[in-house]
C-alpha positions as CSV (number, residue, x, y, z in Angstrom):
1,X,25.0,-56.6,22.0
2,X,22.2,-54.5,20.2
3,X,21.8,-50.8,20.0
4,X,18.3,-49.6,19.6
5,X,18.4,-46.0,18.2
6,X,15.8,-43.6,19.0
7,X,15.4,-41.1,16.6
8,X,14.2,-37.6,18.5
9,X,13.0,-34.1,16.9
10,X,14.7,-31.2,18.6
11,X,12.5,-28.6,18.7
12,X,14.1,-24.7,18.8
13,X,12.8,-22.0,20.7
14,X,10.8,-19.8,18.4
15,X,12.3,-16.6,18.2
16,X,10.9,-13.6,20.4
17,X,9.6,-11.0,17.7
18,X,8.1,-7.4,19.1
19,X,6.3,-5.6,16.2
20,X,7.7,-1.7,16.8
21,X,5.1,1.4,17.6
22,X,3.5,2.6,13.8
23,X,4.0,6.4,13.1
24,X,0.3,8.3,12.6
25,X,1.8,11.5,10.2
26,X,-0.8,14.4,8.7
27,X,-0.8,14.8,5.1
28,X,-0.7,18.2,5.7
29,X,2.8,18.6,7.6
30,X,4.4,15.4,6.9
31,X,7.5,14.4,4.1
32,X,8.5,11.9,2.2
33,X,11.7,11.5,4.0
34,X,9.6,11.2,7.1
35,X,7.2,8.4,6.0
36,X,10.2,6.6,4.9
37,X,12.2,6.9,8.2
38,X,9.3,5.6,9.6
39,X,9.0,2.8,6.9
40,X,12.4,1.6,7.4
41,X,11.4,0.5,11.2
42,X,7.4,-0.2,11.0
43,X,6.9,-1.1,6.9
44,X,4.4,1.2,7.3
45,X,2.6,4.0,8.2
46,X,-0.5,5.6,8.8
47,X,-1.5,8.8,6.4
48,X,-4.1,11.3,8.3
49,X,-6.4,13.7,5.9
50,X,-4.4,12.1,2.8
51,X,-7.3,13.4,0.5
52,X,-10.2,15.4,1.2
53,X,-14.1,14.3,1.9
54,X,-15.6,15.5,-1.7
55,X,-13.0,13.3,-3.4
56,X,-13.6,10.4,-0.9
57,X,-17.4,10.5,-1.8
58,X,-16.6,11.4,-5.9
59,X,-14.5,8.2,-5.7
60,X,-17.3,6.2,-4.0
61,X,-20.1,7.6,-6.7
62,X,-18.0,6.6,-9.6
63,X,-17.6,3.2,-8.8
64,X,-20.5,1.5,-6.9
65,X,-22.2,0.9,-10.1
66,X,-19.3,-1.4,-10.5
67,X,-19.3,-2.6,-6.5
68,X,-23.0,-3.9,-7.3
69,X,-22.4,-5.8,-10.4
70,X,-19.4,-7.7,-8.9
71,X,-20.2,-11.3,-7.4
72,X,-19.0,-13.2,-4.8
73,X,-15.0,-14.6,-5.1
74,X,-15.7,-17.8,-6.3
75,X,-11.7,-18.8,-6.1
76,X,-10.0,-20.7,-2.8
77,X,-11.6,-18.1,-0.1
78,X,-9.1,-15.5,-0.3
79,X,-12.0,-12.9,0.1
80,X,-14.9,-13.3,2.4
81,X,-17.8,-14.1,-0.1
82,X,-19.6,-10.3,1.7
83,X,-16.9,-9.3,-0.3
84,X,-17.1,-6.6,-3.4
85,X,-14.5,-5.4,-5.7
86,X,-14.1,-2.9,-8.4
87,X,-11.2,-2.9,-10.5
88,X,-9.4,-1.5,-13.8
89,X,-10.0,2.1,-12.2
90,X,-8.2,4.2,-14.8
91,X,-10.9,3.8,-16.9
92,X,-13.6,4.2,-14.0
93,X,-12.6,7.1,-11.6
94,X,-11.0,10.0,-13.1
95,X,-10.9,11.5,-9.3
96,X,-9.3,7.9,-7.7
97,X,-6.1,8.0,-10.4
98,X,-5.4,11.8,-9.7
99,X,-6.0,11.8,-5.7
100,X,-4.7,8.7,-5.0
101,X,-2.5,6.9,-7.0
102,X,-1.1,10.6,-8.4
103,X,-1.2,11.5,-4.7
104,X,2.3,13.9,-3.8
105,X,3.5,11.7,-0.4
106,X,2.3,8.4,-2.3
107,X,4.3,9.0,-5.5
108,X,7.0,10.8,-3.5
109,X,7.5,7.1,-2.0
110,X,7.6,5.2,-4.9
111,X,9.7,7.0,-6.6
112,X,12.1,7.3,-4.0
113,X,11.8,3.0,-3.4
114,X,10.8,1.4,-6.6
115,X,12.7,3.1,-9.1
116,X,15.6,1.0,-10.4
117,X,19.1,2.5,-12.0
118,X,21.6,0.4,-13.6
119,X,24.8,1.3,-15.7
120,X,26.3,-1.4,-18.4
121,X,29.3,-1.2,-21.0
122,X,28.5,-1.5,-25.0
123,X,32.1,-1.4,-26.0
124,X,33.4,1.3,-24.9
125,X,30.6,3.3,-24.0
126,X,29.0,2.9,-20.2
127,X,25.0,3.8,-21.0
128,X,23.2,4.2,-17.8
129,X,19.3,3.3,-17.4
130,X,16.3,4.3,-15.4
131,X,13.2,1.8,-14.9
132,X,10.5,4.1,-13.5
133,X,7.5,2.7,-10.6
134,X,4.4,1.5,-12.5
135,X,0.9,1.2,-11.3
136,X,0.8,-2.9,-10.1
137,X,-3.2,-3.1,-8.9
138,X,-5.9,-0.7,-8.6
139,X,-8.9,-2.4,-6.7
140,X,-12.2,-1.0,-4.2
141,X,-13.0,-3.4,-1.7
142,X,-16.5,-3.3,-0.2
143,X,-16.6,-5.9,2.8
144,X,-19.8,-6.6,4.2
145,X,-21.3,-7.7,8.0
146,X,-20.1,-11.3,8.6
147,X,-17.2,-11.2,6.6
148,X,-14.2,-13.8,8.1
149,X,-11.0,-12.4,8.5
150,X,-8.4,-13.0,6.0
151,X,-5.4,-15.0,6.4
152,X,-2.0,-12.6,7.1
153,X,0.2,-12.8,3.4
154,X,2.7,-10.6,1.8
155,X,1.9,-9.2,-1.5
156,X,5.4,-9.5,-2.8
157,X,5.0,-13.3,-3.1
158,X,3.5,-12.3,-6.3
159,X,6.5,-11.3,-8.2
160,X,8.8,-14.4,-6.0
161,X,10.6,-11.7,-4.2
162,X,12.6,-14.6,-2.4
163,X,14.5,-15.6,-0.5
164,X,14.6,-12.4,2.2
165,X,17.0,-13.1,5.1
166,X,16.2,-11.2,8.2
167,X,17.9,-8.1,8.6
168,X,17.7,-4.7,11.1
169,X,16.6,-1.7,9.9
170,X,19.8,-0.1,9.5
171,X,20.8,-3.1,7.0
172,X,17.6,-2.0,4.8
173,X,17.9,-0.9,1.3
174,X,15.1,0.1,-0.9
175,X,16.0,-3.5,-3.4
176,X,14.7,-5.2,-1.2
177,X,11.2,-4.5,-1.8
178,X,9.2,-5.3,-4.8
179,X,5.9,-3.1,-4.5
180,X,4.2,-0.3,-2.7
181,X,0.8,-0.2,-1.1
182,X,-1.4,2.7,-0.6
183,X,-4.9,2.1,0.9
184,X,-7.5,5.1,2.1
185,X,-10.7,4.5,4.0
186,X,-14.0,5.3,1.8
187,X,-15.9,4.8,5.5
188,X,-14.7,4.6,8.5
189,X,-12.3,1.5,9.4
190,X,-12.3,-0.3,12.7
191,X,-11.7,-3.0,14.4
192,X,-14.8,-4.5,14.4
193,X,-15.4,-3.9,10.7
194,X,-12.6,-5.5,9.7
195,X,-9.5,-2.6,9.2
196,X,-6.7,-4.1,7.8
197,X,-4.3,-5.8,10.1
198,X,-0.7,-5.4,9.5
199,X,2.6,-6.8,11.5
200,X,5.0,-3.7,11.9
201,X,8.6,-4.8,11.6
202,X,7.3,-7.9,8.9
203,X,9.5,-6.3,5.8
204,X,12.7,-7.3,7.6
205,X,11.7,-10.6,8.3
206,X,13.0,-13.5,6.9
207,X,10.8,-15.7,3.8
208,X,10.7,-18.4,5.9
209,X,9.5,-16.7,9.0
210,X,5.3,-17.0,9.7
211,X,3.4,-14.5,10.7
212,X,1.4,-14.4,14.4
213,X,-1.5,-12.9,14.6
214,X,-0.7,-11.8,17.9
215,X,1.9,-9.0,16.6
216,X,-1.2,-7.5,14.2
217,X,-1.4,-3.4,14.5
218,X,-5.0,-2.4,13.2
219,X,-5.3,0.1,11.1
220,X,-8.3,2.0,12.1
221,X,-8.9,5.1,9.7
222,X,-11.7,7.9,9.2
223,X,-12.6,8.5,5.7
224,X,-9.8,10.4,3.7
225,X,-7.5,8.8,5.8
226,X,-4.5,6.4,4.4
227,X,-2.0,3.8,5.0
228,X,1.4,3.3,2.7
229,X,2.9,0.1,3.5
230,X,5.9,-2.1,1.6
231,X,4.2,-5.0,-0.1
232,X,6.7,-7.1,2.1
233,X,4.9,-6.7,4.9
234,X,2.1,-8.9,6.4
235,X,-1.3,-7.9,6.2
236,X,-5.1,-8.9,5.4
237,X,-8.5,-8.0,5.6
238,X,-9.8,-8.6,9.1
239,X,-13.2,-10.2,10.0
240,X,-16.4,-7.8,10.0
241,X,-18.1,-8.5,13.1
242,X,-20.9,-5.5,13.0
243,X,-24.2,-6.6,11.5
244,X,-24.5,-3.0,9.7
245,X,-21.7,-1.5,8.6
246,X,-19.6,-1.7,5.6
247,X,-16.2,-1.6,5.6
248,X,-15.0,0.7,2.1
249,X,-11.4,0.8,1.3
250,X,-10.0,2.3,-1.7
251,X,-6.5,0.5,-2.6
252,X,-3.2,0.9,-4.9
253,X,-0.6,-1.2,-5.3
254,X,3.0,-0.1,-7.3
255,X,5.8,-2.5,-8.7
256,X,8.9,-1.8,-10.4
257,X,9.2,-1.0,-14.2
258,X,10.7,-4.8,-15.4
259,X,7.7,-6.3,-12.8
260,X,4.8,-7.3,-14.7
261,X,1.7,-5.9,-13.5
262,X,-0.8,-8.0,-11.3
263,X,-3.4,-6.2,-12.9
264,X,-2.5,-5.4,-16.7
265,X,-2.6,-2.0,-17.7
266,X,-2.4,-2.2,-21.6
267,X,-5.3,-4.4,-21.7
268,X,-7.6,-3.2,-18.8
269,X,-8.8,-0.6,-20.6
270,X,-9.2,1.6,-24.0
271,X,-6.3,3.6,-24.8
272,X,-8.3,5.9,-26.5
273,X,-10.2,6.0,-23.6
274,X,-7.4,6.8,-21.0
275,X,-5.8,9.2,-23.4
276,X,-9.2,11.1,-23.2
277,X,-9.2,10.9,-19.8
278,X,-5.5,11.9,-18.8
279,X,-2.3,14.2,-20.1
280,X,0.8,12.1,-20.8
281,X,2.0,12.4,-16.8
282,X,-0.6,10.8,-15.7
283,X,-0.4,8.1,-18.2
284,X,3.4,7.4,-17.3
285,X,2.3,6.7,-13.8
């Protein structure tokens, strides 16, 4: 007697995922402790007024000189080829270090998330150290009419911040992340010019889980406007469907001290220039 055996693929439900509501706070009367309760559920959340108009415009003056010289990503299609970038701001807008990446809530954040403390024994003598946030990227996107939307990533996978395991909010610690994200709107951001798209609730997914578009919160902002979001967290640039209207976002990343920098800071730019440009606070930033 012969056994013929079939081999069969068991497929498993895929689990129900509901992306939670994304707080809308005002610079003006919101906290640290406030974005970050909000963080722990959402990953992120949305910053209104988080600079003023003048600097929004200052910021765009000193660097679209360098939007018009950049050239079309030549790489994989990770940006749209309407796509624009200036980076290596330090050196380029006095007004975008101090605003934005100095900015109070923004810095409040990172300090509070990203900075690491660790005790260890030399004989007989415990030393304690403290490995402060660092600037990771500073970048200007300019995204043109036409663009296509970007696929939905998680910055983290940068510095192999793997494996995460899926946890609830109330098992979230701040180790778990590996970066920061602050982004403000230099025009308006819509929709239908291609705001960024994030999936609230991502940072406590597991590594291995995908993202759906389907769960994608849009963050539509008016100039001056911002968005702090953990680097965990899935997000891209969305698809700019108008035919005349630029999409202008002005964007920070921060790491960890012992991360290396996406974007390298040491050899960016001068240091004679930047220690013309800025007191020693700003430079530790």
């Amino acid at each position: 007697m012969s056994t013929t055996l079939v081999e069969t693929e068991t497929k498993q439900a895929k689990p129900k995922l509901v992306s939670p509501p994304v707080p809308v706070l005002d610079a003006s009367t919101t906290s640290v402790e406030e974005i970050l309760k909000g963080m722990n559920v959402a990953g992120g959340v949305v910053i209104k007024n988080a600079i003023s108009l003048d600097k929004v415009q200052q910021i765009e003056s000193d660097v679209r000189p360098w939007l018009a010289k950049d050239q079309a990503w030549k790489g994989d299609g990770f940006f749209p080829k309407e796509t624009r970038r200036a980076y290596g701001l330090a050196s380029k807008s006095k007004t975008y270090i101090e605003e934005m990446v100095k900015h109070k809530l923004y810095q409040g954040v990172c300090q509070a998330v990203l900075t690491t403390k660790i005790s260890s024994w030399i004989g007989d003598k415990q030393e304690h150290s403290v490995s402060k946030p660092q600037l990771n990227t500073s970048i200007i996107f300019s995204i043109g009419p036409g663009a296509k939307a970007q696929a939905l990533h998680r910055d983290d996978m940068i510095h192999h911040n793997y494996p995460l395991t899926a946890i609830t909010p109330a098992e979230h610690t701040f180790r778990r992340e590996a970066g920061i994200g602050f982004f403000i709107a230099g025009k308006t951001a819509t929709k239908a010019n291609g705001a960024t798209r994030f999936i609230p609730g991502s940072h406590l997914w597991s590594s291995e889980t995908p993202p759906d578009e389907d769960l994608a919160y849009y963050a539509e902002l008016e100039p001056g406007d911002g968005f702090i979001m953990y680097s965990s967290c899935y997000h891209a640039g969305s698809a700019n469907t108008t035919t005349d209207q630029e999409r202008l976002l002005y964007c920070c990343f921060s790491t960890r001290g012992y991360l290396r920098q996406e974007e390298n800071q040491y050899l960016a730019h001068d240091p004679k220039v930047l220690r013309e440009m800025y007191d020693d606070e700003t430079l530790e930033v």
